[in-house]
N, C-alpha and C positions, 0 to 999 in steps of 0.2 A: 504494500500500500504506500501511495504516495505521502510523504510527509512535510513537505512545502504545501501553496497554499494554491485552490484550487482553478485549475487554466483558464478554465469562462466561467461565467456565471449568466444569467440572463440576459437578454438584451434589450426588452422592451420596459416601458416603466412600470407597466404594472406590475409584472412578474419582481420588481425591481424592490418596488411598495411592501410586495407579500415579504419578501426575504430580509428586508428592514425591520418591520414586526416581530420577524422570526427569532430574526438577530437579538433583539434588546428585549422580547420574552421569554424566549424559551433560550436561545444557545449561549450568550454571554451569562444566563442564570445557570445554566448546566454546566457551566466549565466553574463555573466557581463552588458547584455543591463540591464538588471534585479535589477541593483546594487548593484552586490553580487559578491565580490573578491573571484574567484576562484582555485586562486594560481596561480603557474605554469604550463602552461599545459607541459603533461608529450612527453619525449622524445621518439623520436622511438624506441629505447633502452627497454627505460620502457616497452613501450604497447608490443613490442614483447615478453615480460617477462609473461604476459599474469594475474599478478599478481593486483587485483581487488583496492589493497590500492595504489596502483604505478597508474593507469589509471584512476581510479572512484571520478571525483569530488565531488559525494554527501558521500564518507568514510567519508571524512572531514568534508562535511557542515552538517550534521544531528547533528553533537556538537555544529555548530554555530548555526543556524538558527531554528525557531522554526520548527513544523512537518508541520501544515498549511502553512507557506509559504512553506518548503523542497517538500510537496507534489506540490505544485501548478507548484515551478520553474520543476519538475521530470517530469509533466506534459507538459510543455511548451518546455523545453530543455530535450529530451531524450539521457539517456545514450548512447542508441544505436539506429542507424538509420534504420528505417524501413525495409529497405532492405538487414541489417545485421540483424537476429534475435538471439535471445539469444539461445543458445544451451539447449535444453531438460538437466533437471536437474536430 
């Protein structure tokens, strides 16, 4: 599993909207039940930017944390939520 931060992400704003939400409900709160400061989560601003180092918590944490846990929390807490899929690369 890849442990840098994810290649695309959405490209339209609405898909964009969903994953902002997502981000600052559900995945920046799951990385931190975990014990793992995961910064700030990013602004709508950000996630509309569509730009992967502005939105993706694990840019950051694969220089923190080892791979075995980065893989485990990537597993637990997904970038993206199920029903947002990653766009065909």
């Amino acid at each position: 599993m890849a442990t840098g931060p994810l290649q695309k992400y959405p490209a339209d704003s609405a898909s964009l909207l969903l994953l902002w939400k997502y981000s600052t409900t559900v995945l920046w709160p799951c990385i931190t039940e975990h014990d793992i400061d995961p910064g700030t989560p990013p602004t709508r601003a950000d996630v509309l930017t569509g730009a992967p180092l502005l939105i993706d918590p694990y840019a950051r944490l694969h220089f923190e944390i080892s791979s075995a846990r980065l893989t485990q929390l990537r597993a637990d807490c997904p970038a993206l939520p199920a029903y947002l899929p990653a766009p065909a690369q």
